[in-house]
N, C-alpha and C positions, 0 to 999 in steps of 0.2 A: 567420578568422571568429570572431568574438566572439556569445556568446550577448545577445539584447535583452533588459535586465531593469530594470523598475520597482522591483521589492524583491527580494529574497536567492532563491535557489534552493537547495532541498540536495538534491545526488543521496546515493544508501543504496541496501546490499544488506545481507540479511541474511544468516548460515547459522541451521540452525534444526534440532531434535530430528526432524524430518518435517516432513510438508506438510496434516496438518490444524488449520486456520486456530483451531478451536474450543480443540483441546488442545496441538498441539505447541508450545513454547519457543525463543527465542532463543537462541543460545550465540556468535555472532558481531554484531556489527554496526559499518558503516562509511559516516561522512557527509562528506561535502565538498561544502562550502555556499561557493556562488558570490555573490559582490557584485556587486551592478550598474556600480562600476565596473573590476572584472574579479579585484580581490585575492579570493583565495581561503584556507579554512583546513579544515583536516580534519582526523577523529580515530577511532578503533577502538578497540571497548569487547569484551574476551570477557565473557562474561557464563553462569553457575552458573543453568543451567535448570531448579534442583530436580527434575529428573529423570532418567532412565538416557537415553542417547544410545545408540539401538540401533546395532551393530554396522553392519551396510550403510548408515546415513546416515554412521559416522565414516570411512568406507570412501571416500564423495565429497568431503565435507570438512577431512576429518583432525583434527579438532577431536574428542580422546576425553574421555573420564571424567575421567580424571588432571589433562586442561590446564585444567579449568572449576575441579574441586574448590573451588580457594580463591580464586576469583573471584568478583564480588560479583552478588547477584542482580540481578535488573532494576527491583525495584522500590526498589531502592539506588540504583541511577543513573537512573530515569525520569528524574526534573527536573533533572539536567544534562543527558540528551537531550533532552528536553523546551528547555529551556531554547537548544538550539542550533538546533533546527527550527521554533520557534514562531516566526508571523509571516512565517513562508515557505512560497512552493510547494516543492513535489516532485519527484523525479525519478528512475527505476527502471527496469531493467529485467525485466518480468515485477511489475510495481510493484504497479498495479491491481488484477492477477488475485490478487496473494500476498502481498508484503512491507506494504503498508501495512495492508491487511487483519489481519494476525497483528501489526503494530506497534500497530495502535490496540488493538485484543484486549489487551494486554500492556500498554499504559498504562492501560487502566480496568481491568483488574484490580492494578495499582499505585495506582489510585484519583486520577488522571491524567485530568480531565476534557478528553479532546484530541477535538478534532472539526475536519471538513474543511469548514465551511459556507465559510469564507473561504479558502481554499486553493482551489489547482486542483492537478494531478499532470499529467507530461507521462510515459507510457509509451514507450522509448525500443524496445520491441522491438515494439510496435504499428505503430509509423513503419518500423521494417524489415521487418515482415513484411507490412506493405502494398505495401511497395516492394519486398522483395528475397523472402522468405518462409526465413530461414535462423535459425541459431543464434548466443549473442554470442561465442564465438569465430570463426565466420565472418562476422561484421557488425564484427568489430574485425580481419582480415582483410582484407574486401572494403569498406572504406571506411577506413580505416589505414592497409593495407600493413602489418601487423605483426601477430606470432604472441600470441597468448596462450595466455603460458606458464604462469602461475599462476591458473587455471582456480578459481572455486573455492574462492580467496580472496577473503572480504567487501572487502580494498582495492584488488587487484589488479581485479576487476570493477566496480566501483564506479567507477576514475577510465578503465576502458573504457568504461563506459556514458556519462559525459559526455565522449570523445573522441568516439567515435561520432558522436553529437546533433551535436557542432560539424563533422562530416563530412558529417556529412544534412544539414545547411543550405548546404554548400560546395558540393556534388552538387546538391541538387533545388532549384532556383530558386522553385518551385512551394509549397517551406514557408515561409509565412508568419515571419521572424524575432520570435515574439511569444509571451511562456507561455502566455498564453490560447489563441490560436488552434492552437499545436502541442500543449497540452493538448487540444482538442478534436479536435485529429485523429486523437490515438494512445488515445481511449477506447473500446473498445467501446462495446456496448447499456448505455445510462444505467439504473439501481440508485438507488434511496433506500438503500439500506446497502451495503458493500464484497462480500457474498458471495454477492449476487442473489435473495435471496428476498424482498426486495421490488422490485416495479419500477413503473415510471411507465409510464400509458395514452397515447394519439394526443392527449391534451388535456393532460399533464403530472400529471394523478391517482394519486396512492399506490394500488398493487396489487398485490397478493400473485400471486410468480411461483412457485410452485409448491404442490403439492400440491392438494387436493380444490377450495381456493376459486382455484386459477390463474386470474390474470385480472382473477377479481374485484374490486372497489374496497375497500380495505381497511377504510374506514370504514364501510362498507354491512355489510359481514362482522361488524366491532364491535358494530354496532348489532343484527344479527340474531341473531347468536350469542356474546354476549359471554366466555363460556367461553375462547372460544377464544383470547383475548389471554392468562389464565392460562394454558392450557397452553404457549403459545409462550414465553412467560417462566420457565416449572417443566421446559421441555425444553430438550435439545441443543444452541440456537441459537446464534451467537458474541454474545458481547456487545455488539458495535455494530449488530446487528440487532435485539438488545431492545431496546438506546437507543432507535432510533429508531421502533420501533413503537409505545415507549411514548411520546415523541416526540408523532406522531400521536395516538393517544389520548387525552393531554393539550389535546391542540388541538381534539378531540371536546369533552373536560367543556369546554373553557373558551366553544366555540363554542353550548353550550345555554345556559351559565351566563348569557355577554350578551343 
């Protein structure tokens, strides 16, 4: 089975300081990016997370303090990642929920103007847990025949998750061989941003999914209480949720302005 491709795919996993999208850091990452006509090239960057790597994430990972030290931050290498991913989809697992989410965070705080209007992502654990509902050692198991042993590592995981994907099209007749259409099957509930505090209405309308205005239309919110786009920008949020809120906004002044 060969994957169907119009343009390049790169699958990536990352390792990371923890799991929140806002604060924690890269210290691993690993891409193998696929051509449409089937040559492939990959690469693994450690990466100096400027920060202390608690003890029980190096415990999953193995990646401690000592190995980062004198590795170059991320915002050294954005644009040679940058530069390998641009112009291509995506491919992950656990992509959607995490890795892309805390990659784009991490390129605009590299000041890394990266955005997915032109992309799509195909979530490679969304498709197995629709189908099977397990973990990626047992979906590289039960659709492989073969153990993963190196658990854990951004490259050993990484060319598991595109085995897999070419399993699940060997298996299910029923996936469409297409990035598009296997991107849409392996996404959740659709987001205006990666980390779901905004989301889209029964008509495709920007709406804020959580807290006081849930629901609500976000431009309607704007316009009511304008405040409240300051404080979403002066608080907690990840960066690619301010982008796009401001995003929107913008497309407020610009739609009085005509």
């Amino acid at each position: 089975m060969h994957l169907n491709l119009t343009r390049p795919i790169c699958f990536f996993d990352l390792e990371t300081t923890g799991t929140n999208i806002a604060k924690d850091r890269i210290v691993e990452i690993s891409i193998l990016k696929v051509h449409p006509n089937g040559t492939s090239e990959s690469k693994t960057w450690l990466v100096n997370p400027g920060m202390q790597i608690p003890d029980d994430i190096i415990a999953i990972h193995g990646i401690s303090n000592e190995k980062v030290a004198n590795e170059p931050s991320f915002a050294v290498l954005s644009k040679e990642i940058y530069g390998m991913i641009k112009d291509c989809d995506l491919g992950g697992f656990n992509s959607d929920r995490f890795d892309i989410p805390l990659l784009v965070e991490e390129m605009l705080r590299a000041e890394v103007d990266f955005d997915m209007k032109n992309m799509v992502s195909i979530d490679v654990q969304t498709i197995f847990h629709k189908m099977e509902k397990r973990t990626l050692g047992a979906a590289y198991k039960f659709y492989c025949d073969k153990e993963l042993t190196d658990a854990h590592s951004a490259e050993a995981d990484t060319n598991a998750t595109y085995e897999v994907l070419l399993s699940q099209l060997d298996r299910y007749p029923e996936l469409e061989n297409n990035v598009k259409k296997l991107a849409e099957f392996s996404t959740h509930r659709q987001f205006a941003d990666f980390a779901g505090f905004l989301g889209y209405d029964e008509d495709g309308i920007e709406i804020f999914s959580f807290g006081k205005h849930k629901g609500k239309k976000i431009l309607d919110v704007l316009e009511k209480e304008p405040g409240y786009f300051g404080w979403m920008l002066n608080a907690d949020f990840p960066l690619y949720t301010k982008k796009v809120l401001t995003q929107i906004k913008l497309s407020q002044l610009n739609n009085k302005l005509g």
